[in-house]
N, C-alpha and C positions, 0 to 999 in steps of 0.2 A: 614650806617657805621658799625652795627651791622654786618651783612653778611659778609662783608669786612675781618673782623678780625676773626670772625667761620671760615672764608673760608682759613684764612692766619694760626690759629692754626691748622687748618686739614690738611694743606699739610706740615706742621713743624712735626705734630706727625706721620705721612703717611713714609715723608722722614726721620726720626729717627726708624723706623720699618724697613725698607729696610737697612738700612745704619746697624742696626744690627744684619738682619736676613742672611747678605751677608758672603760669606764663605772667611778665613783668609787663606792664603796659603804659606809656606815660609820654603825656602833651604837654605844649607848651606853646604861647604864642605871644605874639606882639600885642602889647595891651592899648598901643597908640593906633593898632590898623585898625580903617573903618570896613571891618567885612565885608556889609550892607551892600559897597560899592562893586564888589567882586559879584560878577555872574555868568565868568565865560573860562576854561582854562586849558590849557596845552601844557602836553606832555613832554617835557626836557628829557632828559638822561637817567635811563636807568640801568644800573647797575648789577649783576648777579652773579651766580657762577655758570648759569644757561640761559637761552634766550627762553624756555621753557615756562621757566619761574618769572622771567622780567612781562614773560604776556598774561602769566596768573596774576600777579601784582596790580598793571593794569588793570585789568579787569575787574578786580575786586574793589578795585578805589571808583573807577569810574561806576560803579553801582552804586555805591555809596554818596558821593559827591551829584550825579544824578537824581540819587533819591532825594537830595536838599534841594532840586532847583536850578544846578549849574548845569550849565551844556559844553562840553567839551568839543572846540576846534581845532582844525590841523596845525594852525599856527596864528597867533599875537592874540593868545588869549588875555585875560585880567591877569592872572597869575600862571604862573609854570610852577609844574607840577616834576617832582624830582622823586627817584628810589635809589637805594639802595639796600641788598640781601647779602648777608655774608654768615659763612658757616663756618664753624673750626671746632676742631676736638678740645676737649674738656677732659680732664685726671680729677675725681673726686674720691675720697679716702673716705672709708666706716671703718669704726670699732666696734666690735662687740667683745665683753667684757662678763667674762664666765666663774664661775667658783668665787671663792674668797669669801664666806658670811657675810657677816653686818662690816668689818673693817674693809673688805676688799682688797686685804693685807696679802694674800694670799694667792690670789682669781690669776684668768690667764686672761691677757688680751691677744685677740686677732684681727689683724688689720688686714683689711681687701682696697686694692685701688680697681676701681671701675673708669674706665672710659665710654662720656658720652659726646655725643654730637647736639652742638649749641647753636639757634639760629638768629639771631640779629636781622629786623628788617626798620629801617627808617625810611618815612615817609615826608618830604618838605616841600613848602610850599613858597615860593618866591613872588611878591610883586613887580611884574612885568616892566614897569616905568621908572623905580626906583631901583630896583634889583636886589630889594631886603628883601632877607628872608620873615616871612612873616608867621608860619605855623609851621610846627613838624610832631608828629609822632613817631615813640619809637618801643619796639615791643622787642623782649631777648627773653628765650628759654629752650626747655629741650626740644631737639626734635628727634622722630621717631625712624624707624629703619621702615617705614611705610608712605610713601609718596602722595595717597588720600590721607591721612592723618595728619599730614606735615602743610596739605593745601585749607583743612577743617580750621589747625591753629592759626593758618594766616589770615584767613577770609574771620577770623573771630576778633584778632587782634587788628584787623582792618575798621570791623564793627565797632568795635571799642573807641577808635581813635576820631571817629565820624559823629560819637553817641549824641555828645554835647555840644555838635558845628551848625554851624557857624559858632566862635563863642559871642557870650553878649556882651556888650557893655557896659 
C-alpha cells in the first residue's frame, strides 16, 4: 500500500510542476477596429531589461506580422507597435506528505519553497490616428536558467499571439 500512495503523490506533484511550468497565452482586441484597413506598421517603445531581448522581441513579431502581409516602416505606420518584457522572482511552496495510513492522522508533512524566475512579455498594438489601443497579447510563465530556451518560449508565445491575426469580423 505504501508504494501505492509514494507513487500517487509523485505523479500529483510531477503533474502540478508541469501544470505550472506551462506558458499562459492570451489576446484580446477591439472588436470595433476594422483590421482590413491596417497594412503598414512602426515600432514604438520597447521595453526590457536589455536591449538584447527588446531586438529578439522585434524580430519575432516582425516575422510574424510580415508573414500576414504587413510591411513594417521606420515611421507613420497604420498602427504602432509597442512591447514590453519584465522578469521577477517567484517563491512557490510543495508539500509532500509521508506516513500516516488511510487517516493521515499520523504522516509527516515537508514543505520546500523553490524559487523561480517568471517572464511576462506583452505585445500591443495602437492605431496611429486615433491613438487606441487596438490589440495586445500577453504571454507569463517560467523561464529558464538558459538564454536559447527562454528565446524558443518567446518566439512560441509570439506564434501564438499572431495564430488567429488579423481577427475577423
Amino acid at each position: 500500500m505504501k508504494p501505492l500512495r509514494t507513487s500517487a503523490m509523485l505523479l500529483f506533484a510531477l503533474t502540478s510542476t508541469i501544470a505550472i511550468s506551462a506558458q499562459k497565452t492570451s489576446v484580446d482586441y477591439d472588436h470595433s477596429a476594422n483590421f482590413s484597413g491596417y497594412h503598414t506598421y512602426s515600432w514604438g517603445q520597447v521595453k526590457t531589461v536589455d536591449s538584447i531581448w527588446a531586438d529578439r522581441i522585434k524580430t519575432s513579431v516582425d516575422q510574424q506580422l510580415q508573414a500576414k502581409g504587413w510591411t513594417k516602416v521606420a515611421d507613420g505606420g497604420d498602427i504602432a507597435v509597442a512591447a514590453l518584457g519584465q522578469v521577477r522572482n517567484q517563491q512557490e511552496e510543495q508539500t509532500f506528505y509521508s506516513g500516516g495510513g488511510w487517516r493521515w492522522g499520523s504522516g509527516i508533512a515537508t514543505t520546500s519553497t523553490y524559487n523561480t524566475r517568471q517572464g511576462t512579455l506583452v505585445v500591443a498594438m495602437f492605431d496611429t490616428k486615433t491613438k487606441k489601443l487596438i490589440w495586445r497579447g500577453v504571454s507569463d510563465g517560467d523561464l529558464s536558467g538558459k538564454p536559447e530556451k527562454n528565446i524558443d518560449k518567446m518566439n512560441k508565445s509570439v506564434a501564438k499571439f499572431f495564430k488567429t491575426f488579423p481577427p475577423a469580423k
